[in-house]
C-alpha positions in Angstrom: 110.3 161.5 170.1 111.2 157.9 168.3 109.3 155.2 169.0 106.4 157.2 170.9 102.8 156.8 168.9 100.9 158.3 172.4 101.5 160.8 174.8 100.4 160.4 178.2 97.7 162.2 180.1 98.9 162.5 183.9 102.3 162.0 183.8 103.9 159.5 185.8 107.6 158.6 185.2 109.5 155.6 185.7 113.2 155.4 186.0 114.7 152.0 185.9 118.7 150.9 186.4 120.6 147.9 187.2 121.3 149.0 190.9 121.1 152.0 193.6 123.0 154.0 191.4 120.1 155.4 189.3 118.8 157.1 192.9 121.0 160.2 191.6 119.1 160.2 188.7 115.7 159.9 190.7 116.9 162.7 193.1 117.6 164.9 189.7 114.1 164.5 188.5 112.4 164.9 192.1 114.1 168.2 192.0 113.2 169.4 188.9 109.3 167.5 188.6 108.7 167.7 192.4 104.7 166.9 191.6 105.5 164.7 189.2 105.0 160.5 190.4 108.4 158.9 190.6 108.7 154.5 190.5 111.9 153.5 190.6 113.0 149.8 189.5 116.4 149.2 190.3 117.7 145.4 189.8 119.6 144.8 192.4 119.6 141.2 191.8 121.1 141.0 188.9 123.2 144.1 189.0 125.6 144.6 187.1 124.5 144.9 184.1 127.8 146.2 182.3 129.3 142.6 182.3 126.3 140.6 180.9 125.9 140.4 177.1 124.1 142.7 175.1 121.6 140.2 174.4 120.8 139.7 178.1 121.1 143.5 178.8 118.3 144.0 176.2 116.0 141.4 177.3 116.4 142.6 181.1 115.9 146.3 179.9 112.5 145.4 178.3 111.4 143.5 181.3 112.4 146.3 183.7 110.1 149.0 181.4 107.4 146.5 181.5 107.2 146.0 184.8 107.5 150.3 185.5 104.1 150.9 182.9 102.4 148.2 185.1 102.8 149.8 188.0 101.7 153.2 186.2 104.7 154.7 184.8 104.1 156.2 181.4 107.4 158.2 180.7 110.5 155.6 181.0 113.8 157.2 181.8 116.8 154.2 181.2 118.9 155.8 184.3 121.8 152.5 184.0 124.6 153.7 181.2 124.9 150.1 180.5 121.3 149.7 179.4 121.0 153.3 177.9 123.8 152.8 175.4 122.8 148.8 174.4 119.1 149.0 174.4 117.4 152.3 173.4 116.4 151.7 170.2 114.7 148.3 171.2 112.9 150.0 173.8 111.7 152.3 171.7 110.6 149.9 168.8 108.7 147.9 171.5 107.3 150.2 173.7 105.0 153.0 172.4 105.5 155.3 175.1 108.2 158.2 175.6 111.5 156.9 176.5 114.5 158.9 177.9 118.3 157.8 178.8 121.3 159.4 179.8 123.8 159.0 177.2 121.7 161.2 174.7 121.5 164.5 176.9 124.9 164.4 178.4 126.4 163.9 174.9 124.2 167.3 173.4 125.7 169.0 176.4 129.1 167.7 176.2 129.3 168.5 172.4 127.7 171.9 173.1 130.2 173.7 176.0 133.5 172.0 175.2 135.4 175.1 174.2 138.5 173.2 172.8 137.0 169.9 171.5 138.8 167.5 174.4 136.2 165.7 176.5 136.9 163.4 179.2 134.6 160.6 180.3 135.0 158.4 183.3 133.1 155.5 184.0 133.2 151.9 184.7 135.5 150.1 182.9 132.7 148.1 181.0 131.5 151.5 180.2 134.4 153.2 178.8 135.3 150.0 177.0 132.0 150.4 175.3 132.9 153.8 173.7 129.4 154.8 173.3 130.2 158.0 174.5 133.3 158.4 171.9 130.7 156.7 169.4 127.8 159.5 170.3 129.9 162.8 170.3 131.9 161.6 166.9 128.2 161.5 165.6 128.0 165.6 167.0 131.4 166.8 165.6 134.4 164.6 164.0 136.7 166.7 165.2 136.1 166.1 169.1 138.9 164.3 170.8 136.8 162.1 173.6 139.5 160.5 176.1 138.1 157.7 178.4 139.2 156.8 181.3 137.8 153.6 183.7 137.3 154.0 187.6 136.8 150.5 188.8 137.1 151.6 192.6 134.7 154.8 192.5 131.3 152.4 192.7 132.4 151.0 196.3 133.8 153.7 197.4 130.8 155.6 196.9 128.6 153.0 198.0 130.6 152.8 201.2 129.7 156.1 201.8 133.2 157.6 201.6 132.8 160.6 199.8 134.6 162.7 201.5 137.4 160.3 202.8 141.3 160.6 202.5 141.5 157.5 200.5 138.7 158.2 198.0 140.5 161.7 197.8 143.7 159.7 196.8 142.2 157.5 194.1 140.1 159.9 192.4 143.2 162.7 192.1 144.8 158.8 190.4 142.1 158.4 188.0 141.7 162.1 187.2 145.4 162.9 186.9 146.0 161.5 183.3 142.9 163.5 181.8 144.6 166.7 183.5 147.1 165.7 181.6 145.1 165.6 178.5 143.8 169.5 178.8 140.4 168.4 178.8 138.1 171.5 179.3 135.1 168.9 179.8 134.3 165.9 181.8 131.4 163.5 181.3 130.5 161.6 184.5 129.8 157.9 182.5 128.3 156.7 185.8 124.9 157.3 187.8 126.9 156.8 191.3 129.4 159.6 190.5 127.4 162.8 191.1 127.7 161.7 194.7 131.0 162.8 194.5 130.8 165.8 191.9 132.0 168.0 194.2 135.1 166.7 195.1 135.6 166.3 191.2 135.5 169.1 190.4 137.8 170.9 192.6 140.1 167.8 191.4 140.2 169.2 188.1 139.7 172.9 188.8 137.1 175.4 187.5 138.2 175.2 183.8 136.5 172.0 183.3 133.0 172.0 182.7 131.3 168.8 184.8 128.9 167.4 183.2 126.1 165.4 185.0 124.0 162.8 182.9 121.8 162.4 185.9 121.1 166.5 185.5 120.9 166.4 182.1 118.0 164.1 181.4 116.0 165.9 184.2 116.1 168.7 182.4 114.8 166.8 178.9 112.2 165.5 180.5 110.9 168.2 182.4 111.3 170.1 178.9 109.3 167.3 177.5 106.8 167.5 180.1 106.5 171.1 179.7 106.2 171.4 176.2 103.1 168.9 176.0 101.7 171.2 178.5 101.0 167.6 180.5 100.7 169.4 183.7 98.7 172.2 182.9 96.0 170.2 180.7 96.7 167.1 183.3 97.7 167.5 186.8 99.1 164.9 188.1 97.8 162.4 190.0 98.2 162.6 194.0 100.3 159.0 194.0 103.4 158.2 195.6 106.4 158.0 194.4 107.6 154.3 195.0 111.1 152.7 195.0 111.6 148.7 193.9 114.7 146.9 194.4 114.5 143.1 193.5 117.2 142.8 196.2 116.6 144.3 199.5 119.5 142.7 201.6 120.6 144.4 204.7 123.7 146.1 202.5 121.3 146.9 199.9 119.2 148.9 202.6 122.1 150.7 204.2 122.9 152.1 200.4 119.7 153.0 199.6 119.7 155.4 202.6 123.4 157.0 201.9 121.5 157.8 198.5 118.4 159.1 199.8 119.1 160.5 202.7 115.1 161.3 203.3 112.1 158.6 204.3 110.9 156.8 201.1 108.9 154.2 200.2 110.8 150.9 199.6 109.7 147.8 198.2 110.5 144.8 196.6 109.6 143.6 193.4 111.0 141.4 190.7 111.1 142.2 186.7 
């Protein structure tokens, strides 16, 4: 992998994002790495990070991976889109340890099952505006059409906990009826809070589409990473706990964390 000059022994991952959102992604790699040490950072103090400047969204993405390999990570997985698309390759010039994000997988997968070459992507608006998934699959194939399309309302909503409510029913057929339009036959979900409602996606838009979920996807890369290095046959891992920081742990804050893991964990908090 770029960037990595040392493998690690016992594997312990890390998985950093700007808020509760990267949970999904934490969940993902619980269920395919269920002895495999999980520390979560998730800056909930300064989320989001989709409206800072690149600049500032680099400097806080270092500081998050710095303070994970303290605490004993030594696989980094960049779980916040935001973060994933603007600061890989500094993470990886800086930090000489194996470093996963989302974008990559879910853009090989993407490119890989679209039968027709028309891929949807929704996200939050900074997201979409970003184009870094256009950007990524244009790199795969030039002749992929990649049609964007921003859902500002789906991170409260979800959040909330209204998954399965009339209203969030009403605004996701909104946001999802122009790509309908649009005969995509695959659908990229540009957000770590949207598997929460993958489900109710993808009856939205029917069994023709191929769903695809970034927070799925780089599980499985890292498990194949993990696998491949034989890390856990030649280096069992170590019996520590998985962990969960939040540099904000307001009452709201609290009641999220719970609609995303909906099983005891350990929370703390911590600052970058």
């Amino acid at each position: 992998m770029k960037g990595e000059s040392t493998i690690p022994n016992a594997p312990v991952i890390g998985v950093f994002d700007s808020g509760v959102g990267g949970l999904t992604v934490a969940k993902e790699l619980k269920r395919w790495l269920p002895n495999v040490p999980l520390i979560y950072f998730g800056d909930t103090a300064r989320t989001p990070y989709g409206t800072k400047a690149p600049s500032t969204i680099v400097e806080f993405a270092k500081e998050d991976t710095e303070f994970l390999l303290e605490h004993g990570a030594n696989i980094i997985v960049v779980a916040c889109h935001s973060a994933a698309s603007t600061a890989k390759e500094a993470l990886r010039a800086q930090f000489q340890y194996p470093i996963f994000e989302v974008v990559t997988p879910s853009v090989e997968v993407a490119a890989r099952v679209t039968r027709n070459g028309r891929i949807g992507v929704i996200g939050t608006r900074a997201t979409v505006e970003s184009n870094v998934y256009a950007r990524e699959l244009e790199k795969l194939s030039p002749n992929i059409v990649v049609i964007g399309q921003p859902c500002p309302l789906l991170v409260p909503l979800v959040e909330e906990g209204w998954l399965d409510r009339r209203e969030t029913k009403m605004i996701l057929k909104k946001y999802l009826h122009p790509l309908r339009l649009q005969n995509i036959d695959t659908l990229v979900l540009g957000c770590t809070h949207y598997p929460m409602l993958k489900p109710l996606i993808q009856k939205k838009m029917g069994k023709r589409v191929r769903i695809v979920d970034p927070s799925e996807e780089v599980a499985r890369m890292v498990k194949a990473y993990i696998d491949s290095k034989g890390l856990l046959r030649t280096h069992p891992s170590p019996s520590v706990k998985d962990t969960y920081y939040f540099s904000d742990l307001g009452v709201v804050t609290q009641e999220v964390i719970r609609r995303f893991i909906r099983e005891p964990i350990e929370v703390r908090k911590a600052s970058p």
